[in-house]
C-alpha positions as CSV (number, residue, x, y, z in Angstrom):
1,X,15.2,9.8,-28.7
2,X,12.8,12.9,-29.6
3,X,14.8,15.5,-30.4
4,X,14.1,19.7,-29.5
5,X,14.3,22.8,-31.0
6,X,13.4,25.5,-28.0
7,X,13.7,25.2,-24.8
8,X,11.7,22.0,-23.9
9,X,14.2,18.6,-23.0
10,X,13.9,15.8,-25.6
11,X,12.2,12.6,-24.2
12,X,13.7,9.1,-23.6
13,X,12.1,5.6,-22.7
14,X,12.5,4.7,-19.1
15,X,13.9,1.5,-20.0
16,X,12.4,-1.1,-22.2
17,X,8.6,-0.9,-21.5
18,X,8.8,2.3,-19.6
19,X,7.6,5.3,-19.8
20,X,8.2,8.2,-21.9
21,X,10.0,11.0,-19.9
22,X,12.4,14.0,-20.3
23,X,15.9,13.0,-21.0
24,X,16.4,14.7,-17.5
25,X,14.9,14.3,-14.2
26,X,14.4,16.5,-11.3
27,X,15.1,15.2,-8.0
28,X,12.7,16.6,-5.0
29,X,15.1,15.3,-1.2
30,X,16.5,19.2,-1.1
31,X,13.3,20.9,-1.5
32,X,12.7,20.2,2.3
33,X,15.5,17.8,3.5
34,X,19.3,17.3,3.6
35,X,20.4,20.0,2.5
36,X,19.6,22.7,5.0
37,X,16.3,24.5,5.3
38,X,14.2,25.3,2.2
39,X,13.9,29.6,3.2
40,X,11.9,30.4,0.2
41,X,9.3,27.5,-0.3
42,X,6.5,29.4,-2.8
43,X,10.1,29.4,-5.3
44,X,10.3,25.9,-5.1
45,X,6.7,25.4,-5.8
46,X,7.5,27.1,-8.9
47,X,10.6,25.3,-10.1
48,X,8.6,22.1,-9.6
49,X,6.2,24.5,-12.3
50,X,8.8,25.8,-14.3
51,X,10.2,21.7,-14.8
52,X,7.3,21.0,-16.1
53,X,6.9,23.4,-18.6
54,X,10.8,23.0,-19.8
55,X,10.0,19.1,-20.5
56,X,11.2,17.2,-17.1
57,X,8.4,14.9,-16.1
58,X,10.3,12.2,-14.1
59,X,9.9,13.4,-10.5
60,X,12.1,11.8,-7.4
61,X,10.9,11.6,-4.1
62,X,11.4,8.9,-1.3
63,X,9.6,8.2,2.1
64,X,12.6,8.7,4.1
65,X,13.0,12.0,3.0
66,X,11.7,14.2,5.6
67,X,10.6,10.9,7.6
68,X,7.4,11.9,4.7
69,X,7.4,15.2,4.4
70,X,9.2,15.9,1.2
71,X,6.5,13.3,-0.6
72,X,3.6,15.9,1.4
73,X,5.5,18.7,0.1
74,X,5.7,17.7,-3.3
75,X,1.6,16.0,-3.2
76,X,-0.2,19.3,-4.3
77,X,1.9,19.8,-7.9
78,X,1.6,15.9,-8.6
79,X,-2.2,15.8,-7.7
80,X,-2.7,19.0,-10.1
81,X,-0.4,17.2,-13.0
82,X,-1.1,13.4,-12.5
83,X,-1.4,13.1,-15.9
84,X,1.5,14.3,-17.1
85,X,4.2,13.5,-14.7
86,X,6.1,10.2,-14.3
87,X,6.2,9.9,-10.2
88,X,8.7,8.1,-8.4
89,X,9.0,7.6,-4.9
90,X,11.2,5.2,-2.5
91,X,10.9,2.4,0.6
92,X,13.7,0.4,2.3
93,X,15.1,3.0,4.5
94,X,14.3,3.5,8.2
95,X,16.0,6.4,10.5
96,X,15.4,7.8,13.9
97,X,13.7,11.3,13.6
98,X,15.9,12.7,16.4
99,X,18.8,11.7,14.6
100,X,17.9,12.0,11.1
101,X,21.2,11.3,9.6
102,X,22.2,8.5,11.8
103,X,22.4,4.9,12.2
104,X,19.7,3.8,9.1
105,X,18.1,0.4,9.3
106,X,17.2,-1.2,5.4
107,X,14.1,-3.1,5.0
108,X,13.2,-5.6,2.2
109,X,11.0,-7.9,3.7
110,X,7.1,-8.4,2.6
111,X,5.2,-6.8,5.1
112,X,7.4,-3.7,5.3
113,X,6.9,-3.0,1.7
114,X,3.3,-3.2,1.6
115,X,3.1,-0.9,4.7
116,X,5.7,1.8,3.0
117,X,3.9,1.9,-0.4
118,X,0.1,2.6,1.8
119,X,1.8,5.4,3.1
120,X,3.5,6.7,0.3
121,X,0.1,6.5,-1.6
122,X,-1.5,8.7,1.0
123,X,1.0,11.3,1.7
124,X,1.0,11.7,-2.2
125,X,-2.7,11.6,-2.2
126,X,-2.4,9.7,-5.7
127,X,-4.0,5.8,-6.5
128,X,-0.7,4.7,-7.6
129,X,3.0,5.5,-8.3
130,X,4.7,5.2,-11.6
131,X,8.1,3.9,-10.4
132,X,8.6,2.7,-7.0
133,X,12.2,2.0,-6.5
134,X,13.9,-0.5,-3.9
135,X,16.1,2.3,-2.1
136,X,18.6,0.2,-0.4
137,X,19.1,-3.7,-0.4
138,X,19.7,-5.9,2.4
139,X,21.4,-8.8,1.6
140,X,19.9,-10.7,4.1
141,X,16.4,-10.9,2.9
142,X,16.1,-12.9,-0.5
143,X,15.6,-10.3,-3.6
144,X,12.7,-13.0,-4.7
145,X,11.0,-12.3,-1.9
146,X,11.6,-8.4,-2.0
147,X,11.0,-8.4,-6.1
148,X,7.9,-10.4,-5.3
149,X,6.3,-8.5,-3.0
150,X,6.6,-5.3,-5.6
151,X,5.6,-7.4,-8.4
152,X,2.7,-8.1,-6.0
153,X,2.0,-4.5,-6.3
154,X,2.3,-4.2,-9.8
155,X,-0.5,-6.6,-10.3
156,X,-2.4,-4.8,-7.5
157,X,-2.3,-1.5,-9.8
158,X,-0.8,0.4,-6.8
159,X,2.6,0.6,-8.9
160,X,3.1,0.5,-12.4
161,X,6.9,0.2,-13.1
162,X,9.8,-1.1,-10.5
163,X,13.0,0.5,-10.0
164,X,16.3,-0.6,-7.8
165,X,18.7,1.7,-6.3
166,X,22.0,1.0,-5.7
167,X,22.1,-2.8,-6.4
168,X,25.0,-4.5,-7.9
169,X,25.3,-6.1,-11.4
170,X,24.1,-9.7,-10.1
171,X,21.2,-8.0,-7.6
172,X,19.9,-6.5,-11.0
173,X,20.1,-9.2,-13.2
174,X,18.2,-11.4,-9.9
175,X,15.6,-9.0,-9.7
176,X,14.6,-8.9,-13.6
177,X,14.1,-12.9,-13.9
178,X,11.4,-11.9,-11.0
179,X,10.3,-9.0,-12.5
180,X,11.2,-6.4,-14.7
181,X,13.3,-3.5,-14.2
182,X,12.9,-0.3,-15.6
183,X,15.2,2.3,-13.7
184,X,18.6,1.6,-11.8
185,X,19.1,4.6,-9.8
186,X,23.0,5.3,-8.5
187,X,25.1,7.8,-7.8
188,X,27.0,9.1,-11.0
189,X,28.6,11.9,-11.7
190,X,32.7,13.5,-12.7
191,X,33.6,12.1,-8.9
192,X,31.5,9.0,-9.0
193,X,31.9,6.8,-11.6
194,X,31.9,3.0,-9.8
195,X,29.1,2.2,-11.3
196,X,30.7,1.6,-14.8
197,X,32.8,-1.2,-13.1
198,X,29.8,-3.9,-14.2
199,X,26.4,-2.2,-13.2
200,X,26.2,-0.2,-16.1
201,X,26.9,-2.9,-18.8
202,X,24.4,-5.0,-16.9
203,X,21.5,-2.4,-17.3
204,X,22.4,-1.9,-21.3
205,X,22.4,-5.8,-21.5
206,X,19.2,-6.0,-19.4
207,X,17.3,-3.0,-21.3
208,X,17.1,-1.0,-18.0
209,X,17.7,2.7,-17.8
210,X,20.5,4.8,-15.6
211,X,19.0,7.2,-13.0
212,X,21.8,8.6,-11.8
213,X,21.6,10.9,-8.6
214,X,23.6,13.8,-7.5
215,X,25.0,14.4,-10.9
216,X,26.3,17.4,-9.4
217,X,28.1,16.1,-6.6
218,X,26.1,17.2,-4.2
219,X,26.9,20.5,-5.5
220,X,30.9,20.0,-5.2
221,X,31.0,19.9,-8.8
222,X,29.2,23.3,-9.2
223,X,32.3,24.7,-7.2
224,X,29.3,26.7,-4.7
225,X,31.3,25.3,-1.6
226,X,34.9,23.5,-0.6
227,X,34.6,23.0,3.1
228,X,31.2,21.3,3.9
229,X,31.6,21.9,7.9
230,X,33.1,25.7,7.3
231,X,30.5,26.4,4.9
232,X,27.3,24.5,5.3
233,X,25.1,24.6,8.0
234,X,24.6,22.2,11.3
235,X,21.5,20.2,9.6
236,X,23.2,19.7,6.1
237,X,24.3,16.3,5.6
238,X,26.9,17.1,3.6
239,X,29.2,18.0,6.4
240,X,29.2,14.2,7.2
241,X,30.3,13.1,4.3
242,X,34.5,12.5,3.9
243,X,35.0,14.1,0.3
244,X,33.7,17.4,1.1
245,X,35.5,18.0,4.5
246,X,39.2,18.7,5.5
247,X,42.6,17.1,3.4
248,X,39.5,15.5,1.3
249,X,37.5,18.7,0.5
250,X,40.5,20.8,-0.4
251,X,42.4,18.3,-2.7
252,X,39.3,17.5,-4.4
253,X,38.5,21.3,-5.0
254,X,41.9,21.3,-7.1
255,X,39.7,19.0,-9.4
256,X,37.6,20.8,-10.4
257,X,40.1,23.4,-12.4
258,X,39.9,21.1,-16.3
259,X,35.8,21.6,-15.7
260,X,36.1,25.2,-14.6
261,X,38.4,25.9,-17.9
262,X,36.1,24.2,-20.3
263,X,33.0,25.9,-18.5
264,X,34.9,29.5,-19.1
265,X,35.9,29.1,-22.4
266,X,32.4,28.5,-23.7
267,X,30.5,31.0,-20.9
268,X,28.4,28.2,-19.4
269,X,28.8,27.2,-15.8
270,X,30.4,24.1,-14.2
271,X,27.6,23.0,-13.5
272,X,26.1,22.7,-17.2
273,X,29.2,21.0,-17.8
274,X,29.3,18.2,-15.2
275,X,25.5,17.5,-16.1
276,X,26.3,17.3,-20.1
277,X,28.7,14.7,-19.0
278,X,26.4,12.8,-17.4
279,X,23.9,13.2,-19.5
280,X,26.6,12.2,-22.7
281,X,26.8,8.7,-20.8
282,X,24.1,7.9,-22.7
283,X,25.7,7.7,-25.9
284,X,29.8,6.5,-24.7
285,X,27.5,3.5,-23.1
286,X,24.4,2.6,-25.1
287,X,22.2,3.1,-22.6
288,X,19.4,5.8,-21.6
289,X,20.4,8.1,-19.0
290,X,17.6,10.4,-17.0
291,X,19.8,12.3,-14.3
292,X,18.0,13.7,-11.4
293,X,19.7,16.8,-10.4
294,X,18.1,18.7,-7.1
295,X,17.3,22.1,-7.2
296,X,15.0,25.0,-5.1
297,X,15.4,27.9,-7.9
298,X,14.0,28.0,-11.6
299,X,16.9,30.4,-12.8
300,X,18.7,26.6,-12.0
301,X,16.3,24.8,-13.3
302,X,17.0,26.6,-16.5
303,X,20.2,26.4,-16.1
304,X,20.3,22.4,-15.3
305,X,17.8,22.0,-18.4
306,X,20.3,23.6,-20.8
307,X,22.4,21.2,-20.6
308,X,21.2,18.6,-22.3
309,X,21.7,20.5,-25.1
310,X,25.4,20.8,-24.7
311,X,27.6,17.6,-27.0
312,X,31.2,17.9,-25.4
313,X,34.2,17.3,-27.8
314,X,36.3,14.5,-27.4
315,X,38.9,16.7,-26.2
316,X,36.5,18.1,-23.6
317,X,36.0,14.8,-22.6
318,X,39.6,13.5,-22.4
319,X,40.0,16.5,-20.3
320,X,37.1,15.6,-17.6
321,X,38.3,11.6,-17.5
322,X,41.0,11.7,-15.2
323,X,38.7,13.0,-12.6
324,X,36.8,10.6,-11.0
325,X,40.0,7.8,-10.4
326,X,41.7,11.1,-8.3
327,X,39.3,12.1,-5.7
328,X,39.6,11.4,-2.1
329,X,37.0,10.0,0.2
330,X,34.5,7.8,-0.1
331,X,31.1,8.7,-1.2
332,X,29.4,8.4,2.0
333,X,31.3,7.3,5.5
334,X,29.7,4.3,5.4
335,X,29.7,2.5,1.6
336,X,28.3,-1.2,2.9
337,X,24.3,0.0,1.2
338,X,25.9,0.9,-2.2
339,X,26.4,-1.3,-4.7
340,X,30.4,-0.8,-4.8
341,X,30.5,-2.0,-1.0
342,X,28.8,-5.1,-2.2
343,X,30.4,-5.9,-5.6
C-alpha cells in the first residue's frame, strides 16, 4: 500500500490482478436514488470532482439504481475521466418502476447478463466497464453458467475485471475456479459484521479484495437520524428497513454512545470513526479493504477521505467491538439475497 502525505488517499490493489485504486471508494446509488431526492444536483457533480482530486478512483454504480438513471447521471464525469477512474457497475436485480422498492426478481442466467451489460455500456456511454459485479445470486441458476457468461465478457473486452456481491464463502470460491474474482462487495460496517463469519477469510485465502457498502450504516452510524419513518421521507428506503424504525431504531441509537465518546474526545465525527474502522479491517484481517461510502456534498467527501488517515488504538477498538453482536433487526426485511441468508 502507497502511502500519503497531504490530502490525497493512498492506493491499494483491487485484488490480486486488479487494479490500482484509492484505499477508499465512493459509492454513486444516493446521488439520485434511495435515499430521497438529490435537491442540489450541480454539488453532487462536484463531489464526484472533488473525489477525484482527493485520490478516490473506484466508482459504484448499478443498473437498478434508478431503473438506469443513477449510471446516466454519473456518464458525463466518467466519459470526461475514463482514464483515470476504475468504473464499476451492477446486473442481477429486476424491480417494478411503480414500486421501486418492492418485490425484486434476481437474474443470473446468460441471456440476461449479456442484455444488462449492452445497456449499462450505453447509458455510461463508455466501451467497457472496469468491474462488473454479480449484484445478487440466485441459487437456482448454476454460478458456472452465470461466471461464464461474464468470463464471456471479459474475453469480449466489454469488461475487464469481475466482481460478486453478496455471495457466500463457497459461491466465491465456485466462481474463481471459473474465473477470477477481484472484488467481493457486502455490507460491512460497526452494525454489520456477518461477513467475518467465513466470507472474509475466503477472500484473503482467494486473493480477492473487500468492497464493503454502507460503511456508515446507511447513515445510522453518523447519528444524522434515529427514527427512519419519523424522520426520513416517503421515497427513502430506509424507512423499510427493521433496524432503523421503532423498539429497533431507538435501542440501536443507544449504540452508538462508545463511537460518539471516542469521536468527541479526538474532535472528529462519528462518522470518520465508523469509516476508520472499516477501513482498519484491512490490517485485523489481511486483506484489502476499498469501502464505498455514499455521499451528495464535498465538505463529506472531505470528511469521509480523512479517515483513512485515522489508526484507532486497541483500546478504541475494544471499545467499538461489542457493537455489532447487540443490534436489533436484520439488515434488510428480507435477508434470503445476502450471503448470511444463504450460509
Amino acid at each position: 500500500m502507497s502511502d500519503s502525505t497531504n490530502e490525497t488517499i493512498a492506493t491499494v490493489g483491487l485484488g490480486t490482478g486488479g487494479p490500482e485504486v484509492g484505499v477508499q471508494g465512493l459509492g454513486c446509488m444516493g446521488m439520485s436514488w434511495a435515499y430521497g431526492p438529490t435537491h442540489d444536483e450541480a454539488e453532487a457533480r462536484a463531489t464526484l470532482e472533488r473525489a477525484l482530486e482527493l485520490g478516490v478512483t473506484l466508482f459504484d454504480t448499478a443498473d437498478v439504481y434508478g431503473f438506469g438513471r443513477n449510471e446516466e447521471f454519473i456518464s458525463p464525469f466518467v466519459r470526461a475521466n475514463r482514464d483515470r477512474i476504475t468504473l464499476a457497475t451492477k446486473f442481477a436485480i429486476e424491480r417494478d418502476e411503480s414500486d421501486p422498492y418492492g418485490r425484486q426478481r434476481i437474474r443470473n442466467d446468460r441471456p440476461y447478463i449479456r442484455q444488462a451489460v449492452e445497456g449499462s455500456l450505453r447509458r455510461l456511454g463508455v466501451d467497457h466497464i472496469d468491474l462488473y459485479y454479480m449484484h445478487r445470486r440466485n441459487p437456482e441458476v448454476p454460478l458456472e453458467e452465470s461466471v461464464g457468461a461474464m468470463a464471456e465478457l471479459v474475453a469480449e473486452g466489454k469488461v475487464t475485471h469481475l466482481g460478486l456481491s453478496e455471495v457466500t464463502a463457497n459461491e466465491l470460491r465456485g466462481a474463481h475456479a471459473v474465473h477470477p474474482i477481484a472484488a467481493v462487495q457486502s455490507e460491512w460496517s460497526l452494525f454489520s459484521r456477518d461477513i467475518e463469519e467465513s466470507v472474509v477469510a475466503a477472500a484473503r485465502e482467494l486473493g480477492v479484495a473487500l468492497v464493503p457498502y454502507s460503511p456508515l450504516g446507511r447513515g445510522f452510524l453518523t447519528g444524522s437520524f434515529v427514527q427512519a419513518e419519523q424522520e426520513l421521507g416517503e421515497d427513502d428506503f430506509r424507512r423499510r428497513q427493521p433496524r432503523f424504525t421503532g423498539d429497533n431504531a431507538a435501542a440501536n441509537a443507544a449504540l452508538l454512545e462508545p463511537l460518539r465518546k471516542i469521536a468527541e474526545a479526538r474532535g472528529v465525527t462519528l462518522a470518520q470513526i465508523a469509516l476508520a474502522w472499516v477501513q482498519q479491517r484491512a490490517q485485523v484481517h489481511g486483506l484489502a479493504v476499498v469501502p464505498i461510502p455514499g455521499t451528495r456534498t464535498r465538505a463529506r467527501i472531505e470528511q469521509n477521505t480523512g479517515a483513512t488517515r485515522i489508526e484507532l488504538s486497541a483500546d478504541e477498538l475494544a471499545a467499538l467491538e461489542p457493537i455489532a453482536g447487540q443490534v436489533a433487526g436484520a439488515r434488510y426485511a428480507d435477508m434470503s439475497a445476502t450471503s448470511a441468508g444463504r450460509e
